[in-house]
Each structure stands twice: as structure tokens, then as C-alpha cells.
VOGU-3710 file (C-alpha; in Angstrom, 3 decimals, decimal comma):
1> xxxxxxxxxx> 17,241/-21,356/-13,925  15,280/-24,327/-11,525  16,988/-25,709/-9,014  16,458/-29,266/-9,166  15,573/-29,277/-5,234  12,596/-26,548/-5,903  8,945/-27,595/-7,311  7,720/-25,969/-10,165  4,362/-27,222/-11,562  4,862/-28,174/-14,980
11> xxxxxxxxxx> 1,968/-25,815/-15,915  3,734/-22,807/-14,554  4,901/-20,471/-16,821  8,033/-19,018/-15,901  10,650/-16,737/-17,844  13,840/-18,156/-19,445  16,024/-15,695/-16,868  13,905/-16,502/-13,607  16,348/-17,762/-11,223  14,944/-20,222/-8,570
21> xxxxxxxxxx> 16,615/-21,167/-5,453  16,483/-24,272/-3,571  13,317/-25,263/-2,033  10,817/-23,043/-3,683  7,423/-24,340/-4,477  5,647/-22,553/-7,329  1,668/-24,016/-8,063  -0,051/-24,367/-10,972  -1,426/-21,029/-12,980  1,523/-18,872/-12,180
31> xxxxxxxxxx> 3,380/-16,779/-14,447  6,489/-14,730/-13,564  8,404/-12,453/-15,972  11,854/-12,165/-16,361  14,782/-11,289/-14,541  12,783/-12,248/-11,278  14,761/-13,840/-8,552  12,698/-16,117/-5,848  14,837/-16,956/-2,809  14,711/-20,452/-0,900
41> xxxxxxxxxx> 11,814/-21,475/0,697  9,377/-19,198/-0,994  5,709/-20,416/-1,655  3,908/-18,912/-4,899  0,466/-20,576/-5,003  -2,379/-20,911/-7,493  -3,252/-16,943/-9,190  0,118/-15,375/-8,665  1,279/-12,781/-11,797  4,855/-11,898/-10,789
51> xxxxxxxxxx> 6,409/-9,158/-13,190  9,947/-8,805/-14,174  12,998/-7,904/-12,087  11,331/-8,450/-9,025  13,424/-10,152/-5,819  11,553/-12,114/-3,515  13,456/-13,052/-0,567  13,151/-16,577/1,460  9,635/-17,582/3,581  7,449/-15,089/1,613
61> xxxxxxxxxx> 4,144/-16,836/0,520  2,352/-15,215/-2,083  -1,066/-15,884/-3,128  -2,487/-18,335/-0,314  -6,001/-18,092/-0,312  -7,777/-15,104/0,855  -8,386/-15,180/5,596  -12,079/-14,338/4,293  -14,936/-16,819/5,863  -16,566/-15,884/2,604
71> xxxxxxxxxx> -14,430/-16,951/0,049  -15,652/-20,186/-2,051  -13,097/-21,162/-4,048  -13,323/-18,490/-7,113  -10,019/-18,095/-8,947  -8,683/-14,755/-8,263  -5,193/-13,635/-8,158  -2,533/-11,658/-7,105  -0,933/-9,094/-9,337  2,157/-8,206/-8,525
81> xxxxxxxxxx> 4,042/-5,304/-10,399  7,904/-4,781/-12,143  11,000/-4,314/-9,886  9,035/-4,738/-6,674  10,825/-6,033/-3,877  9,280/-8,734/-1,171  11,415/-9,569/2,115  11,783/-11,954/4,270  7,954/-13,636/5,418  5,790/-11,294/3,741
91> xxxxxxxxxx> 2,482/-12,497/3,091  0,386/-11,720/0,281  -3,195/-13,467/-0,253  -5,029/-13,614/-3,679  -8,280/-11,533/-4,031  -11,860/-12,212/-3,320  -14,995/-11,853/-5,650  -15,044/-8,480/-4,208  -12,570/-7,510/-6,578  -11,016/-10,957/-8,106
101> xxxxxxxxxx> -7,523/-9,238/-7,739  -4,555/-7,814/-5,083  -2,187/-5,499/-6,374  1,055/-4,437/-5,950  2,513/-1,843/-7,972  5,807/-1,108/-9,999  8,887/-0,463/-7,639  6,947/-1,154/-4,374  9,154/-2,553/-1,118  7,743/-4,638/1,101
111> xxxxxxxxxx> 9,437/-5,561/4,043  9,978/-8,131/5,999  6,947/-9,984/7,854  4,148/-7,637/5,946  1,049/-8,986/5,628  -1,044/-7,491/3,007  -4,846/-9,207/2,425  -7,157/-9,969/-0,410  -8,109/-7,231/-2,525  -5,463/-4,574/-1,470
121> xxxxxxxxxx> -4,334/-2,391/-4,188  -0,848/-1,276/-3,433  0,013/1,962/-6,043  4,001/2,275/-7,231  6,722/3,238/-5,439  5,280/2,505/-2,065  7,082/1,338/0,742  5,320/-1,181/3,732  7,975/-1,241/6,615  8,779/-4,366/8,586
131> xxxxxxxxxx> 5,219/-6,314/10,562  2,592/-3,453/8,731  -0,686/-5,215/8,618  -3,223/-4,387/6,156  -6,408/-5,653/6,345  -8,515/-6,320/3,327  -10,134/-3,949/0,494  -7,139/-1,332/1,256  -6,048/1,361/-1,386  -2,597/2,653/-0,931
141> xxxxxxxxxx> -1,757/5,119/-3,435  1,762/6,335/-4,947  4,494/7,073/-3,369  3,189/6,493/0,038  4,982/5,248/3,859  3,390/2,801/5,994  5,685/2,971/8,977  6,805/-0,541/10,441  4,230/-2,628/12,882  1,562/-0,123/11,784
151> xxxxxxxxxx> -2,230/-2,172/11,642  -4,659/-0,755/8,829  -8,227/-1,578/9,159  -10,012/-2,959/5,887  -11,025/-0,509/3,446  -9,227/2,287/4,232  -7,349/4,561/1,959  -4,033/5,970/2,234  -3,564/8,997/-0,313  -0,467/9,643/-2,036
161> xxxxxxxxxx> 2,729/10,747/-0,414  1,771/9,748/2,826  3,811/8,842/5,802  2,417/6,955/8,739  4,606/6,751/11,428  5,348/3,572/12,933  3,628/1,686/15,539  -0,002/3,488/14,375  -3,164/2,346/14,020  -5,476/3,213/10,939
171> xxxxxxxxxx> -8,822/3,003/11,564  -9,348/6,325/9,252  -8,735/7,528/5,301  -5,286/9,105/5,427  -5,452/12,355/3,301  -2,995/12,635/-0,018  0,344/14,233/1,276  0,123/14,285/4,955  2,021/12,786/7,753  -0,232/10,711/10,247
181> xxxxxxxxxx> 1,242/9,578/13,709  -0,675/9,642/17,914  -3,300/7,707/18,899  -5,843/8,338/17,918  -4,460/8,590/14,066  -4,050/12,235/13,821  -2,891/14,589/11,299  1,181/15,975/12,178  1,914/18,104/9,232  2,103/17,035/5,183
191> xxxxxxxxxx> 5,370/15,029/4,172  7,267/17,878/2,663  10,793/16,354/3,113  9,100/13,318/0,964  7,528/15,986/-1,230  10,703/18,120/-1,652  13,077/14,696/-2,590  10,228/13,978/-5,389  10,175/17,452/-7,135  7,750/19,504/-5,485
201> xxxxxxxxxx> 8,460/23,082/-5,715  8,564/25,514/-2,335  5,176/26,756/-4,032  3,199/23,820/-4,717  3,971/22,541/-1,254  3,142/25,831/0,457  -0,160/25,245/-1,677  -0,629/21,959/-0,081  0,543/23,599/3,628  -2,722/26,265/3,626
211> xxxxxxxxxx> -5,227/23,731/2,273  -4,023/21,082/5,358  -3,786/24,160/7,452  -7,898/25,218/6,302  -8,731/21,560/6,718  -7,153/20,927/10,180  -6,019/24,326/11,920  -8,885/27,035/11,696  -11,428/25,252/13,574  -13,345/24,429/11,161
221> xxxxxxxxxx> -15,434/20,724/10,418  -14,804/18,815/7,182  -17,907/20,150/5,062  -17,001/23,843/6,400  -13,433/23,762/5,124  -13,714/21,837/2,055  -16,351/24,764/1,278  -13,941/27,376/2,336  -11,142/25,590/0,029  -13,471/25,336/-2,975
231> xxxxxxxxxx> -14,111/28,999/-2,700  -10,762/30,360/-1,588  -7,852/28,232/-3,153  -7,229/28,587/-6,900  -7,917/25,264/-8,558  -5,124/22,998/-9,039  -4,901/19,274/-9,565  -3,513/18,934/-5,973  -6,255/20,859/-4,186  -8,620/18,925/-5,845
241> xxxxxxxxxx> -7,012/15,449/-5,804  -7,606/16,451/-1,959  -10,881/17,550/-2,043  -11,767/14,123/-4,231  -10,261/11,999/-1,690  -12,228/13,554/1,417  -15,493/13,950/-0,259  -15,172/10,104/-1,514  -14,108/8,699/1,776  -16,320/6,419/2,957
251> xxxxxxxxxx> -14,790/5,685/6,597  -14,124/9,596/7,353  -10,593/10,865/7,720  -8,367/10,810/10,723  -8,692/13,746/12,884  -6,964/17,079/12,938  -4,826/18,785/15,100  -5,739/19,884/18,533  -4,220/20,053/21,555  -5,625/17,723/23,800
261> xxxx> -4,619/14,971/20,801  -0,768/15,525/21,652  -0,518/16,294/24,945  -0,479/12,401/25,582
//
């Protein structure tokens, strides 16, 4: 349903159930699927792919042109998943030649005043609290927490079930399953009360407890516990979705425990 005060290029193509509010502008090469609502004063620009049963609330612009010195013009896009949900000024630029594409996944929340750049890939069911700024060339994988005015530096990686507490700054790959709060970034413990409310038996997160506990507690460095965990921990797809993530991180992880870390 178009509002007849919103502008929607004619060579938009937009579901028969999409309801428009007043004052929307949607460009040229946009497609949105059904049951989508866009609020007032929303901005969808050239490259967006909205899926269906989204709600995008009023001031967000989506798809602006990458903040990239670097870009030239290249179409690119942003991809944007089913049933996510975009708040108030959220910001979401289009992708680079890097990667031609920004993603947000199925059932994602973004809140209000996020900013996520070019070539993020945002995995389902994530949640990016109110003012989190992520930087370009960012993987955020299922299921995981930024915490509200949190900054991300570009190309980190946040595993899966992670929670960052708010106010942090990532300058470090965040491990699959782990909690992440201090300055500097520091591992607190693994999200079990997230882990617990999405199935995880006492077992499998006791599994996950004495790998984090190898990685971060015994004193060990990162090539002398993920030998130690090879060796020692029965194979399972969570040790070694763990073991994949630290051995492919290209910025290093965030640091362990230790004491001097918390007594800040």
C-alpha cells in the first residue's frame, strides 16, 4: 500500500502487501518482499533486497553508498534477510567490490541508531543494541549480542552465541560462545544463560566451559592450548567450530583472563 506522500521509483519492485508510510523515499533497483512495513521518513537507496515481514522503523537509511574513499561507483547491494527488524536511525551502507554485498540475516534486531558498514555479514537471530558501530568487512555469526554503544573495528569476527557487553571496544576476534566485556576486550566467561535458553544441554556447555577454561585459565598461549585441546578434548563439532575460528583469525583473539585485566 503507497502512500501518495512517499516516493517510490517506478522501477522499484515492491510486494502487493508492502505497506509504506508517509514520506518514504525508495530508489531505483530495490526490491522488497512481502508483508514488509517501512515507517515514515525511511530512505532505501539504489541495491537494497529487503525480505518479507520485515519492520523498518522511521529515519533508517538503508543502502547509502559505502564511507569507503575507495569505492567507484560499482553496483553492490545490501541484502537484508526475513522478519528482521530495523529501529529508529539505523544505518546500513551497500557493499564494496570487496565483497559486492552487506548482509543481514533472518530474524536479526537492530536497534536504534546502529550503524553497520559495507560488507558486514550479519548471521540470523542476532541482536545489535542501540549506537553499536561496526566498521567494515565484519562477520557476526548466529545468535550473537553486540551490547549497546559498543565500536567494532573492521574485519573482525564475532563467533556465535556471543555477548559483548555494552560500552566495549572490539579491536579483537571474539571466540564462538563467550562473553567479552573490560578494556582491553577480555574474555568473562561463555554465555551459558544464552546457551541454556537455546537448548544446550548442562553437558555440552560444561564441554564448552573446559575448552574456554584450557584456552584462557591454565596459563597457557594460544598455539599451546589449542594443542592441548586437540589432544585432550574428544572431538565434537563445538570444540572444533572453536578451534576453526582461532586458528582462522586473522586479527588474533581478545585476551584471556588474568588478574591485572579486572582489577581496573
Amino acid at each position: 500500500m503507497n502512500q501518495p506522500l512517499a516516493y517510490v521509483h517506478p522501477q522499484a519492485k515492491i510486494a502487493n502487501n508492502v505497506v509504506i508510510e508517509p514520506f518514504v523515499t525508495i530508489n531505483k533497483n530495490v526490491e522488497i518482499g512481502e508483508g514488509t512495513w517501512i515507517g515514515n521518513n525511511v530512505t532505501i537507496m539504489e541495491g537494497a533486497r529487503i525480505g518479507k515481514n520485515c519492520k523498518i522503523f522511521p529515519c533508517a537509511v538503508i543502502s547509502a553508498i559505502p564511507q569507503d574513499l575507495k569505492f567507484s561507483g560499482e553496483e553492490t547491494f545490501v541484502k537484508i534477510g526475513d522478519n528482521v527488524t530495523i529501529r529508529e536511525f539505523v544505518t546500513i551502507n551497500r557493499g564494496t567490490k570487496a565483497s559486492y554485498e552487506t548482509v543481514i540475516g533472518d530474524n536479526t534486531l537492530l536497534m536504534a541508531s546502529a550503524h553497520i558498514a559495507h560488507d558486514c555479514v550479519i548471521g540470523v537471530n542476532c541482536i545489535i543494541a542501540n549506537a553499536a558501530l561496526l566498521a567494515g568487512h565484519i562477520i557476526v555469526d548466529d545468535y550473537a549480542i553486540v551490547g549497546g554503544n559498543v565500536a567494532v573495528h573492521q574485519f573482525c569476527n564475532i563467533g556465535k552465541h556471543v555477548m559483548i557487553s555494552g560500552g566495549s571496544l572490539v579491536r579483537k576476534d571474539v571466540p564462538p560462545y563467550t562473553k567479552a566485556a573490560r578494556e582491553p576486550l577480555s574474555f568473562v566467561g561463555i554465555n551459558s544463560i544464552g546457551l541454556r535458553r537455546r537448548g544446550f544441554t548442562f553437558d555440552k556447555i560444561k564441554e564448552i566451559q573446559d575448552i574456554y577454561r584450557i584456552l584462557f585459565l591454565r596459563g597457557y598461549n594460544v598455539s599451546q592450548a589449542l594443542a592441548f585441546i586437540d589432544a585432550e578434548m574428544p572431538a565434537t563439532s563445538e570444540r572444533d567450530e572453536i578451534v576453526s575460528f582461532i586458528n582462522n583469525s586473522s586479527r588474533g583473539i581478545m585476551k584471556g583472563y588474568s588478574k591485572s585485566n579486572f582489577d581496573k
